[in-house]
C-alpha positions as CSV (number, residue, x, y, z in Angstrom):
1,X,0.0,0.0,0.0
2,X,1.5,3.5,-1.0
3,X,1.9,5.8,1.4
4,X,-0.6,8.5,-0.1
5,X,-3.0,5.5,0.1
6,X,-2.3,5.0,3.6
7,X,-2.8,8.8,4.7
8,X,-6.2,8.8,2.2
9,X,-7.6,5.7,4.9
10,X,-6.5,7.0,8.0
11,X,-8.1,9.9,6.9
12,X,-11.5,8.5,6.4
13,X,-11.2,6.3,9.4
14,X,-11.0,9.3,11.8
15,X,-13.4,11.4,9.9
16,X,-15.7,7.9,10.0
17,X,-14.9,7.8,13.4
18,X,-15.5,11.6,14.6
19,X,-19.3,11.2,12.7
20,X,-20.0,8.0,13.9
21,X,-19.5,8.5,17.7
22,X,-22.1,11.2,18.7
23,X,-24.5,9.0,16.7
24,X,-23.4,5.3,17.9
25,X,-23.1,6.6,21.6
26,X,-26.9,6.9,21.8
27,X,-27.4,3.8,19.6
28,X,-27.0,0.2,20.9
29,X,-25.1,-1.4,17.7
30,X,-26.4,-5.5,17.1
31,X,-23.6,-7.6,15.7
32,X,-24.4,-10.4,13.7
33,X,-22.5,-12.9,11.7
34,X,-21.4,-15.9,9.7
35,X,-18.0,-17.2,8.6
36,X,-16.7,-20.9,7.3
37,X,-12.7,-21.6,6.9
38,X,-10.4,-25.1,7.1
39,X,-7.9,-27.2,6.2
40,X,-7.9,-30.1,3.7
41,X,-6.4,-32.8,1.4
42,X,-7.0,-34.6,-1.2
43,X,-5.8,-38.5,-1.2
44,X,-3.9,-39.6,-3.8
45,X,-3.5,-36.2,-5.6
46,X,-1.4,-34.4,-2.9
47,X,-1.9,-30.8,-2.3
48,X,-5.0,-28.9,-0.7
49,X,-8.7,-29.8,-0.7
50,X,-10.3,-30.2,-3.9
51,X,-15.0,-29.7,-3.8
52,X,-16.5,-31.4,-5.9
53,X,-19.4,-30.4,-7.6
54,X,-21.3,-31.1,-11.5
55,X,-20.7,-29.2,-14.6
56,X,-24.6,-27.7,-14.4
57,X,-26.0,-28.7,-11.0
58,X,-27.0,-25.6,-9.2
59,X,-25.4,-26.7,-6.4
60,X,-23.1,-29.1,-4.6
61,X,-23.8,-30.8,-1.2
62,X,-21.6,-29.0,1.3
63,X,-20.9,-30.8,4.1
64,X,-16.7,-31.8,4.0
65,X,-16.7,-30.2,0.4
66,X,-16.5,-26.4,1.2
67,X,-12.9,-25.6,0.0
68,X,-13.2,-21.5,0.7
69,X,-12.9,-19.1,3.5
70,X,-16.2,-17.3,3.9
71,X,-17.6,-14.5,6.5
72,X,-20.2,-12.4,7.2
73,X,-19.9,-9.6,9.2
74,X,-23.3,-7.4,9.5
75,X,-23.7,-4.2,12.2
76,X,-27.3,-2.9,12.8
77,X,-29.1,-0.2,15.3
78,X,-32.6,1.6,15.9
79,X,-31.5,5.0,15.3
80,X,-35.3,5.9,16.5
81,X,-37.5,4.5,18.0
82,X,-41.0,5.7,19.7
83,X,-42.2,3.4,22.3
84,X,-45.7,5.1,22.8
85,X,-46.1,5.0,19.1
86,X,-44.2,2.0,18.0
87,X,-42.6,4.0,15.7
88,X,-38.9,2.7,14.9
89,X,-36.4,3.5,12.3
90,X,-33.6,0.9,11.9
91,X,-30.1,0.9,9.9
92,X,-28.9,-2.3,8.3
93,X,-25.8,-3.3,7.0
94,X,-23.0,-6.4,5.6
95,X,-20.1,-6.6,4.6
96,X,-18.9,-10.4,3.2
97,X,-15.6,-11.5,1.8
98,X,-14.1,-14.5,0.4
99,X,-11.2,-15.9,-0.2
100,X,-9.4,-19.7,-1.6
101,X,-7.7,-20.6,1.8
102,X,-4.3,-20.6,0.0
103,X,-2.0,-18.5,1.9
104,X,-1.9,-16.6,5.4
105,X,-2.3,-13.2,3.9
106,X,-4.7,-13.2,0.9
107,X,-4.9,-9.3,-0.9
108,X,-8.2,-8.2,-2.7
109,X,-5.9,-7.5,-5.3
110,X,-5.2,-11.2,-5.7
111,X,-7.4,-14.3,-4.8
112,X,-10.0,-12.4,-1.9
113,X,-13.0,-10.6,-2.5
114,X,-14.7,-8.4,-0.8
115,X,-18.7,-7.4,-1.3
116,X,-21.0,-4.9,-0.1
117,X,-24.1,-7.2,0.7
118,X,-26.4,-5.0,2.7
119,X,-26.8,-1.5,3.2
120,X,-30.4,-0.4,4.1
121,X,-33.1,1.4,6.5
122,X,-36.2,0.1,7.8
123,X,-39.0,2.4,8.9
124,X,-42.2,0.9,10.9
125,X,-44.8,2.3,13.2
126,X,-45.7,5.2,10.7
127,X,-49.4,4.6,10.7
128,X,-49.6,2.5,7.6
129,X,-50.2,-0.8,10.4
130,X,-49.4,-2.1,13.3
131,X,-46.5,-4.1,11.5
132,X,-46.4,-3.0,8.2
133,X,-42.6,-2.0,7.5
134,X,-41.2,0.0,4.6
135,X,-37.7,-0.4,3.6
136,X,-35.1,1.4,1.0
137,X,-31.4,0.3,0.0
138,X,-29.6,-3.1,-0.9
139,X,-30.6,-6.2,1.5
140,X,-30.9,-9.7,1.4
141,X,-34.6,-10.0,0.5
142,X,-36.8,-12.9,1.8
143,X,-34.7,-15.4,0.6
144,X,-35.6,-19.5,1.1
145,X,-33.0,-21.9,0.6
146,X,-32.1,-25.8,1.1
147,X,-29.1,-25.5,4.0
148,X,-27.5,-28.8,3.3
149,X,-26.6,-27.6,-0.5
150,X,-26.4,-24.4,0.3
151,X,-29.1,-23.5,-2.5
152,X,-30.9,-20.6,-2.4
153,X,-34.1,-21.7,-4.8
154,X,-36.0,-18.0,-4.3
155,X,-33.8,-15.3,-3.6
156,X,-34.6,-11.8,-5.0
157,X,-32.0,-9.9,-3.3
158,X,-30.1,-6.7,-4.1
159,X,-30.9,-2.8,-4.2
160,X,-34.5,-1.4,-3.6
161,X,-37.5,-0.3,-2.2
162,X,-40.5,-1.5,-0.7
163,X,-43.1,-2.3,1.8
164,X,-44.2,-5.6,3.9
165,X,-46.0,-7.2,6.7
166,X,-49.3,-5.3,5.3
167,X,-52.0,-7.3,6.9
168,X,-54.9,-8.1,4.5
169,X,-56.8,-10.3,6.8
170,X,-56.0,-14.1,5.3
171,X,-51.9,-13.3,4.8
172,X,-49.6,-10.7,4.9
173,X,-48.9,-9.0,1.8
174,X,-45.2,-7.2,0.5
175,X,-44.0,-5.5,-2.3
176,X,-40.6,-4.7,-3.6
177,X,-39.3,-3.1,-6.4
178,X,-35.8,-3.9,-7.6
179,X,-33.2,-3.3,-9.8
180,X,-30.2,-4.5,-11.3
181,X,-27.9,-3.0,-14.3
182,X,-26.8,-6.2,-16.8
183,X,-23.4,-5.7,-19.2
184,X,-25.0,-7.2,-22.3
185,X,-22.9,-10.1,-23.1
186,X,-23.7,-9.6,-27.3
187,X,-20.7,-7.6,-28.2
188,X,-21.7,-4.0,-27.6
189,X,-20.9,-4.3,-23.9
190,X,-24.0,-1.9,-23.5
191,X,-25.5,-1.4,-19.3
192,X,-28.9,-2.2,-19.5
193,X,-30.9,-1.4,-16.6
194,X,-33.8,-4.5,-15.9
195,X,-37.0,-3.3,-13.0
196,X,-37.9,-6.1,-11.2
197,X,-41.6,-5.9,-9.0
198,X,-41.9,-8.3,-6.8
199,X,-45.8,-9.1,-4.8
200,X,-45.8,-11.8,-2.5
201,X,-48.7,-12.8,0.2
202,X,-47.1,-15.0,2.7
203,X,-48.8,-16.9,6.0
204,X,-51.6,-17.9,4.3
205,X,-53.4,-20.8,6.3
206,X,-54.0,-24.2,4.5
207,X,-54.0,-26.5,7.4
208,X,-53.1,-26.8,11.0
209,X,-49.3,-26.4,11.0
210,X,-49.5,-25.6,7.1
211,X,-48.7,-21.8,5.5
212,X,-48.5,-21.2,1.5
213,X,-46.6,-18.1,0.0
214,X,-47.4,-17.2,-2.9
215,X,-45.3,-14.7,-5.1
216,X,-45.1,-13.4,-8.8
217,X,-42.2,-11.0,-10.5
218,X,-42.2,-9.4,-13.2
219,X,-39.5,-7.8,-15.2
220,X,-38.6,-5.1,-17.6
221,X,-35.7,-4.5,-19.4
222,X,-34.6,-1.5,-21.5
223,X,-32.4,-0.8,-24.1
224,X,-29.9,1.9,-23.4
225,X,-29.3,2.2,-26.9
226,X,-32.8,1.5,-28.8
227,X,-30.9,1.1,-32.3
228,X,-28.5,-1.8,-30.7
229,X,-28.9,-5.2,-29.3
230,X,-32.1,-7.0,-27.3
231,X,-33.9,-6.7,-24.4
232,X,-35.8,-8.9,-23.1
233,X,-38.7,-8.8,-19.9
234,X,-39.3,-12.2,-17.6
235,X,-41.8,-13.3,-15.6
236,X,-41.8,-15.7,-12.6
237,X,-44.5,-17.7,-10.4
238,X,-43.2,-18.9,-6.9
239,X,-45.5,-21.4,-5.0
240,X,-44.3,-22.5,-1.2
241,X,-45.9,-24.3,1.0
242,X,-44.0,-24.7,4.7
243,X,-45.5,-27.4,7.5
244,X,-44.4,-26.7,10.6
245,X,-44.0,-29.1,13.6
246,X,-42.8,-32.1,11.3
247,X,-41.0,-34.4,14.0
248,X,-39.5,-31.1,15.8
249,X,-38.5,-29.6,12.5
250,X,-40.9,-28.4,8.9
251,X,-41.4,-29.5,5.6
252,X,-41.4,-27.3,2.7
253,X,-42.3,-28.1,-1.0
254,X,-41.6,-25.2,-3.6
255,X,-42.9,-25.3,-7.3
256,X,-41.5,-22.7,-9.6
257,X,-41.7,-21.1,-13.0
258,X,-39.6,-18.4,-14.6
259,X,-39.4,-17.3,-18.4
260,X,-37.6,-14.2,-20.8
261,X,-35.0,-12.8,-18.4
262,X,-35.0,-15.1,-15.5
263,X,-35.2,-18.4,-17.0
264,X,-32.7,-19.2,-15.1
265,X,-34.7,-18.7,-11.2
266,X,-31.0,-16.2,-11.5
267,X,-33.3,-13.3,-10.0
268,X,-30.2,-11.0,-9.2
269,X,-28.9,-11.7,-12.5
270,X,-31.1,-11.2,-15.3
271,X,-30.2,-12.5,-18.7
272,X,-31.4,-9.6,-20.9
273,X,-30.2,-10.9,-24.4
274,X,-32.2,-14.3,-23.4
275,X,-35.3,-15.4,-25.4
276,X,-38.6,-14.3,-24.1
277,X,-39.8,-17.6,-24.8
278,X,-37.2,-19.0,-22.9
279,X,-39.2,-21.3,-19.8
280,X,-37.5,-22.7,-16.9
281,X,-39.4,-25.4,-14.3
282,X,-38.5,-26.5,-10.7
283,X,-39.8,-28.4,-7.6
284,X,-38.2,-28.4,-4.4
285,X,-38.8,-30.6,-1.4
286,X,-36.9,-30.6,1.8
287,X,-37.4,-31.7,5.1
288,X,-35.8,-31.4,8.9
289,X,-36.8,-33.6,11.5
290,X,-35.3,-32.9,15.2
291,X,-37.4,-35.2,17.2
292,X,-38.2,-34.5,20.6
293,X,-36.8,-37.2,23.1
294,X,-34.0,-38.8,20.6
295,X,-30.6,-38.1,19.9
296,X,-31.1,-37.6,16.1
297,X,-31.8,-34.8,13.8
298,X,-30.5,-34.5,10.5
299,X,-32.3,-33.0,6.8
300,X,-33.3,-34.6,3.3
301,X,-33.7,-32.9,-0.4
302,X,-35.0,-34.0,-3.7
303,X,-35.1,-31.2,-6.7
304,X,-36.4,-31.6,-10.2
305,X,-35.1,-28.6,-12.1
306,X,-35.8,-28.3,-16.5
307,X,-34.2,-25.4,-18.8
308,X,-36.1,-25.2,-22.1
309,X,-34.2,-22.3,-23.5
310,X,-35.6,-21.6,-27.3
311,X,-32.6,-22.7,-28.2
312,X,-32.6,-25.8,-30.0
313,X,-30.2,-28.6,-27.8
314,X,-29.4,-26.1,-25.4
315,X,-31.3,-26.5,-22.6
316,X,-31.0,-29.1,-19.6
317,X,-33.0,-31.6,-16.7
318,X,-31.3,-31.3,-13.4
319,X,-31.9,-34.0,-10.5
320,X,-30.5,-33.8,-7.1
321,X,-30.9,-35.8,-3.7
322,X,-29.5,-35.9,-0.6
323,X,-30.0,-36.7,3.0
324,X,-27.9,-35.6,6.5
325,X,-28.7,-37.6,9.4
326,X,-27.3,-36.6,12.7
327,X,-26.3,-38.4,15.6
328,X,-25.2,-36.9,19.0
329,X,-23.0,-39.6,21.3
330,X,-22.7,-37.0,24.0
331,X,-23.8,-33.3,24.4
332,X,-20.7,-32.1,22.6
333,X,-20.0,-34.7,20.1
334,X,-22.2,-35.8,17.3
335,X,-20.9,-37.6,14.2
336,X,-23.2,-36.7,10.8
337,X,-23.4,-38.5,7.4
338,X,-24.0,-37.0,4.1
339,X,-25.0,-38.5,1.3
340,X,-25.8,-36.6,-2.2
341,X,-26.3,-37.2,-5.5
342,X,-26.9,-35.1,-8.9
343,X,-27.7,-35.8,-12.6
344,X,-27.6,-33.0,-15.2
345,X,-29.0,-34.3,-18.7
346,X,-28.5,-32.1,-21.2
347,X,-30.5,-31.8,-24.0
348,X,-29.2,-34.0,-27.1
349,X,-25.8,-35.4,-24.6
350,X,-25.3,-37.9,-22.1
351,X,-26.5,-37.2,-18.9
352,X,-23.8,-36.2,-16.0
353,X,-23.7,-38.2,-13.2
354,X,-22.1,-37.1,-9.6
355,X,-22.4,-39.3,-5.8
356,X,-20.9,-37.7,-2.8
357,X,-20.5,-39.3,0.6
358,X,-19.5,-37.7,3.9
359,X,-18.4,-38.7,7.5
360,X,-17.8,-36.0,9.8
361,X,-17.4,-35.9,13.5
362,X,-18.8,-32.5,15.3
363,X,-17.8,-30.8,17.8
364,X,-20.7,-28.4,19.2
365,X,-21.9,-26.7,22.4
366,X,-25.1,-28.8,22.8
367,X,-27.2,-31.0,20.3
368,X,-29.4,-30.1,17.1
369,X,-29.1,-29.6,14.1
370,X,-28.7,-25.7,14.0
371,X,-26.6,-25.8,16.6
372,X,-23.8,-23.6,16.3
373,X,-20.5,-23.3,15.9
374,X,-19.5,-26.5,14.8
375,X,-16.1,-27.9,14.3
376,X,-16.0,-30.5,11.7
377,X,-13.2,-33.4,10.6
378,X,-14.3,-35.2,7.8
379,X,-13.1,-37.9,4.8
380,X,-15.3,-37.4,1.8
381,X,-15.7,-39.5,-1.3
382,X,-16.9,-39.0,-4.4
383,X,-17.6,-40.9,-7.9
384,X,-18.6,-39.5,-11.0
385,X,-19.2,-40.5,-14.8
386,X,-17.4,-39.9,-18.4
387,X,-20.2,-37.5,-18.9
388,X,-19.2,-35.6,-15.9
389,X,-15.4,-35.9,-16.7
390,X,-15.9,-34.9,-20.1
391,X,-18.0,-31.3,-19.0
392,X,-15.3,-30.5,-16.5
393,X,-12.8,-30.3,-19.7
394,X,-9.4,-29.8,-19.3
395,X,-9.0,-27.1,-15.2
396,X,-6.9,-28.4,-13.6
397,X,-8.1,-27.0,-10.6
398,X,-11.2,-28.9,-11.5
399,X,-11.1,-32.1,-9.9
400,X,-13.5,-34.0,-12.2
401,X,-11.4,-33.1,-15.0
402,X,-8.7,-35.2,-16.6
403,X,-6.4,-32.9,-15.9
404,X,-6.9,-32.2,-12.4
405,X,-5.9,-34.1,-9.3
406,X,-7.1,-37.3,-9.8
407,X,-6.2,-37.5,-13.4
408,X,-8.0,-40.5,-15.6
409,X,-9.7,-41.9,-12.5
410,X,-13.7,-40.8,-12.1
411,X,-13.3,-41.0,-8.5
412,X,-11.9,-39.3,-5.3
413,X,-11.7,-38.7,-1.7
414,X,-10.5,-35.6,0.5
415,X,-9.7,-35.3,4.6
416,X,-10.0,-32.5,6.7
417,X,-11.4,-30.1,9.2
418,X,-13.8,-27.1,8.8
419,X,-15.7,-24.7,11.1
420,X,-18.4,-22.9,10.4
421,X,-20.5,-20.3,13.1
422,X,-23.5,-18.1,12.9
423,X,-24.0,-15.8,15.5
């Protein structure tokens, strides 16, 4: 770092500093967080950990086959608040980073990253409901995912505006308006600005136990430059229903459907030079059972996923399964197994084929499965087909590729210890 640099951030740390003090002394600050780092090796093919995960799966199964360093560090605060009235005004904010786990001291300017995740204000008690809540900036927003894979199946997140919790007497409604700006990937490296409006009515009874959500989007795309290029608007249906009190844990079953722009369920990320006939299908069922009175918890997935891009031969069918089961021998020791499987088929190839297995032993404060932090050692295995072999090409940092650790061989296994902690 230069030394002009270094005056510029001591600088802006002690004018941060001199603003943020009057203000944080009168405000209680919540600190919140997440971070996963460890240590591995891969058998036979020397060196570090390798993950392994399928050329077109939308996920891998995580458990002993996490290979990066990854934290969340999010600070928060009522910066008003009304008791009388209910009236509150909160500040929300994350920073994340990443990095490959291959040194002590990783720059950004090499192999970390770090990302502005949220930034935004809340405002509730302003007379528009008892818990109605508007909200303006960039947040994580309403997302549901699978834990076990580490997919996030609806997740609308990034910068924008809106209001939720409005009580309309069978559910609560929400609406949010987003936006993202796409770099056209068609050779005119245009900035294409796509408005996304998102309406969702969520706690809707169906049974006892049972709620259904029910959300549609829909997007618009336009052309910064009408006389160049495509644009292309998307649509999307999102169907959830979530049954509580399933053997100490839920069950959830998803159906979705996404066309034009967000074929791809990639809501963050619209495509804008895709097809508007472009169609994408998925179903997601998981469950998490946590029985009262046993030692065992543990979770279970099944997806169904079809891309039908316009496209002729270009689109794909994606099956996954997997299953966790958890056992605690003491209060702080548990061992877990892991065992996933996925299948991409793509349209006019051979379909893909990857199995993953997983032993771990835990170390925790107390039983569950949410329990947290958790320190892991683990031996995972995996197998895969030609298929597979053949998608992963020639990365060598790939390890279901024939160059990559394991060479010729369509199988594998990796040791070593993780920890991972929410707080």
């Amino acid at each position: 770092m230069t030394q002009q640099r270094v005056m510029s951030f001591a600088i802006a740390a002690i004018f941060a500093a001199g603003v943020a003090a009057p203000v944080l002394a009168d405000v209680p600050v919540d600190f919140h967080g997440y971070f996963r780092s460890g240590i591995g090796s891969t058998i036979g093919g020397g060196g570090s950990t390798n993950c392994f995960k399928l050329d077109g799966a939308g996920s891998k199964y995580r458990l002993g086959n996490e290979c990066e360093t990854y934290g969340e560090l999010a600070f928060g605060g009522t910066a008003y608040e009304n008791k009388a009235t209910g009236t509150k005004f909160r500040i929300e904010s994350m920073l994340a980073v990443v990095a490959p786990q291959a040194q002590d001291w990783e720059s950004t300017k090499g192999s970390a990253d770090i990302a502005v995740r949220q930034f935004y204000a809340t405002a509730e008690g302003v007379g528009l409901g008892e818990h109605t809540k508007l909200w303006v900036g960039k947040r994580y927003y309403d997302r549901h995912d699978v834990h076990m894979n580490d997919f996030y199946f609806w997740d609308n997140s990034g910068p924008g505006a809106g209001i939720e919790n409005v009580d309309v007497g069978f559910g609560k409604f929400a609406y949010a308006w987003r936006e993202n700006t796409v770099t056209t990937d068609d050779g005119t490296s245009r900035n294409i600005g796509v408005s996304g409006h998102d309406f969702r009515l969520s706690g809707i009874k169906t049974n006892p136990g049972g709620e259904l959500t029910i959300g549609v989007d829909f997007r618009f795309a336009n052309k910064a430059d009408k006389d160049n290029g495509k644009h292309t608007n998307g649509q999307a249906l999102n169907i959830m229903h979530t049954q509580g009190d399933v053997y100490g844990g839920f069950n959830q079953f998803a159906a979705q459907f996404s066309k034009g722009d967000i074929a791809g369920f990639s809501y963050g990320y619209p495509n804008v030079t895709a097809d508007k006939d472009d169609k994408a299908y998925r179903f997601v069922e998981q469950i998490v059972v946590e029985p009262k009175g046993t030692n065992w918890s543990g979770q279970a997935v099944a997806i169904w996923e079809k891309r039908d891009p316009k496209q002729a031969n270009s689109g794909q069918t994606w099956y996954s399964f997997g299953v966790r089961p958890v056992y605690a021998f003491t209060e702080h020791l548990a061992g877990a197994l892991e065992a996933g499987y996925d299948r991409v088929k793509p349209d006019g190839s051979d379909a893909r084929q990857l199995g993953k297995l997983t032993a771990a032993l835990i170390v925790q404060p107390q039983p569950g499965y949410w329990t947290r932090p958790q320190l892991r050692f683990f031996a995972t295995y995996a197998k895969w087909n030609s298929a597979a072999q053949a998608a992963a090409g020639t990365d060598v940092n790939n390890p279901l590729s024939i160059n990559g650790p394991f060479g010729s061989k369509k199988n594998g296994m990796t040791i070593g210890a993780q920890a991972e902690a929410w707080w």
